[in-house]
C-alpha positions as CSV (number, residue, x, y, z in Angstrom):
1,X,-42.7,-87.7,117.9
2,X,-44.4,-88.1,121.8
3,X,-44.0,-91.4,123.5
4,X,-48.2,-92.7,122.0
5,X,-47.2,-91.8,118.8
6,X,-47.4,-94.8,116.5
7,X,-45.3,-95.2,113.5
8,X,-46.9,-94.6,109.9
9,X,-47.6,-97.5,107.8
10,X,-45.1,-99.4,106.1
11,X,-42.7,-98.8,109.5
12,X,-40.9,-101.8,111.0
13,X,-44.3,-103.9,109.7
14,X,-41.8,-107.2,108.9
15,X,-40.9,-107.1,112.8
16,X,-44.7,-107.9,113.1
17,X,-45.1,-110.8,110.6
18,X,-44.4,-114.3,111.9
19,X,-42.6,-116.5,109.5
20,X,-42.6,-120.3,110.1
21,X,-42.1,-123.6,108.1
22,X,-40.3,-122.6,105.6
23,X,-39.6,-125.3,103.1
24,X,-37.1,-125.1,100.1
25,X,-38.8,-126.0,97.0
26,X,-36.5,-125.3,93.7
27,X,-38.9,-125.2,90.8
28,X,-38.3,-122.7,87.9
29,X,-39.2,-119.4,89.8
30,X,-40.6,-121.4,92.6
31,X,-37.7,-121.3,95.8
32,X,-40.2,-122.1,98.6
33,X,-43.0,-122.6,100.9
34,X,-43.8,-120.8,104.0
35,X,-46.2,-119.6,107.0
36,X,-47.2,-115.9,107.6
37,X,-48.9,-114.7,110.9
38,X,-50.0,-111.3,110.8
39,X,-50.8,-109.1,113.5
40,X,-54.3,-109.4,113.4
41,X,-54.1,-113.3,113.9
42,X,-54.5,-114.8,110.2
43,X,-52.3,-117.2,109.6
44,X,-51.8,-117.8,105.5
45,X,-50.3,-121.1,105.0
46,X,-48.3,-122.3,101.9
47,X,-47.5,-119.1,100.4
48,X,-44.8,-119.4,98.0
49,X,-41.7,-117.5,97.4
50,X,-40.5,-116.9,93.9
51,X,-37.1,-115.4,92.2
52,X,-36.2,-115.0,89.1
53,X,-32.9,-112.8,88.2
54,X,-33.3,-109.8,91.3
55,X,-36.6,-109.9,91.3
56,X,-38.5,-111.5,93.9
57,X,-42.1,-111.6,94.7
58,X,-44.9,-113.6,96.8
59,X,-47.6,-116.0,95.4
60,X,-50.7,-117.2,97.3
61,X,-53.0,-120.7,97.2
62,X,-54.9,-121.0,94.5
63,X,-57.4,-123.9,93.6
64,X,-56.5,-125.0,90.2
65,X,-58.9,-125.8,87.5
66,X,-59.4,-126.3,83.7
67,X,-61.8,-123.8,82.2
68,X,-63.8,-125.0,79.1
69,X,-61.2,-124.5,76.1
70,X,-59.4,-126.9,78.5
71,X,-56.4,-124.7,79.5
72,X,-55.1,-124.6,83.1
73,X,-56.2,-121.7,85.2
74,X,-56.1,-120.9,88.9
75,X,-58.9,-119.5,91.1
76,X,-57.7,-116.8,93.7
77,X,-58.2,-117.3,97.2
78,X,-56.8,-113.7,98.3
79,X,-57.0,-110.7,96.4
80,X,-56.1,-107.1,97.2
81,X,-58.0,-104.0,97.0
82,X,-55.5,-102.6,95.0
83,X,-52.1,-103.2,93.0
84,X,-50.3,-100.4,96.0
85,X,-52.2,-103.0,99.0
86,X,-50.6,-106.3,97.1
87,X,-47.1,-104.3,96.8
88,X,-46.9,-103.1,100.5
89,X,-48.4,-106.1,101.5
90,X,-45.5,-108.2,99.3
91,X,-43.1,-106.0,100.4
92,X,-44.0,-106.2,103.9
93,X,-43.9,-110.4,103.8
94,X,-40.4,-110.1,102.3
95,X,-38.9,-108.5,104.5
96,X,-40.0,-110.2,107.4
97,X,-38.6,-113.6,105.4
98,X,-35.3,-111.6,105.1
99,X,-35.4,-111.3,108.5
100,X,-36.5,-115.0,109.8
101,X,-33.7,-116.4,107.6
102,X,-30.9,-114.3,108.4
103,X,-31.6,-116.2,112.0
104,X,-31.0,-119.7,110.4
């Protein structure tokens, strides 16, 4: 690979993603809260960190509401393009926790 090449996607991405305020928050699946910053400047506050058995994944803000059977639902602020998108994207987040916790 030349010196300009840049790496592929998916590549080191977690080194790229700022964690911060990371709160512990034991709640069923819930474990915590926590900052991103991504490379491009968004910052995506409160996003929660779940973990249930191995398994661990990422949930975002949502407004909650009740629709008109009078259930609980949850309107999404973010949404991906595609079920691949939210995986790298999840993937990519994790990691980059992994990372700013093994520094605690």
């Amino acid at each position: 690979m030349s010196g300009n090449a840049k790496p592929g996607a998916g590549s080191a991405g977690h080194r790229n993603i700022q964690i911060a305020d990371f709160k512990p928050h034991e709640k069923n699946t819930l474990k915590a809260f926590f900052t991103a910053r991504l490379p491009s400047g968004l910052i995506l506050h409160d996003l929660m960190l779940h973990q249930k058995g191995d398994a661990r994944w990422i949930s975002y803000p949502a407004r909650e509401y009740t629709d008109t059977q009078g259930n609980k639902q949850y309107a999404r602020f973010i949404e991906f393009a595609s079920r691949e998108a939210a995986d790298r994207f999840r993937d990519t987040v994790l990691e980059a926790l992994d990372q700013y916790l093994s520094h605690l």
